[in-house]
C-alpha positions, 0 to 999 in steps of 0.5 A: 136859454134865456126867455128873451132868446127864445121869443127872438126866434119866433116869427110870426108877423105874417100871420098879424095881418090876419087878426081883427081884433082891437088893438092897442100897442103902448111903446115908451120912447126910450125903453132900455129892453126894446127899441121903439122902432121894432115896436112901431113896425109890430103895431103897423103890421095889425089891422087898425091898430092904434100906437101910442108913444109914451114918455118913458124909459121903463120896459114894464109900464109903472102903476103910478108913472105919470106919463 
């Protein structure tokens, strides 16, 4: 079993609601692996979380990507 088939089977976003903790979710606009969207949603579900779009297609982000 993939890895990517593994983590679609775990729920956990009613317990997001229950962190209080800083967070910061980074999402590229047209990452290839994981649609925007779902990643918008995820971050809203967290208490004071921030979002920040970033101009990129890469999944993992790049140390020397200009964004």
């Amino acid at each position: 079993m993939l890895i990517q088939e593994i983590a679609s089977e775990i729920e956990l976003s009613e317990k997001l609601c229950e962190l209080n903790v800083p967070t910061l979710a980074i999402h590229a606009k047209d990452d290839a692996v994981a649609p925007l969207g779902p990643g918008r949603y995820l971050a809203s579900e967290f208490p004071n979380a921030r979002f920040v779009q970033i101009e990129s297609e890469n999944h993992p982000l790049i140390r020397d990507e200009q964004f």
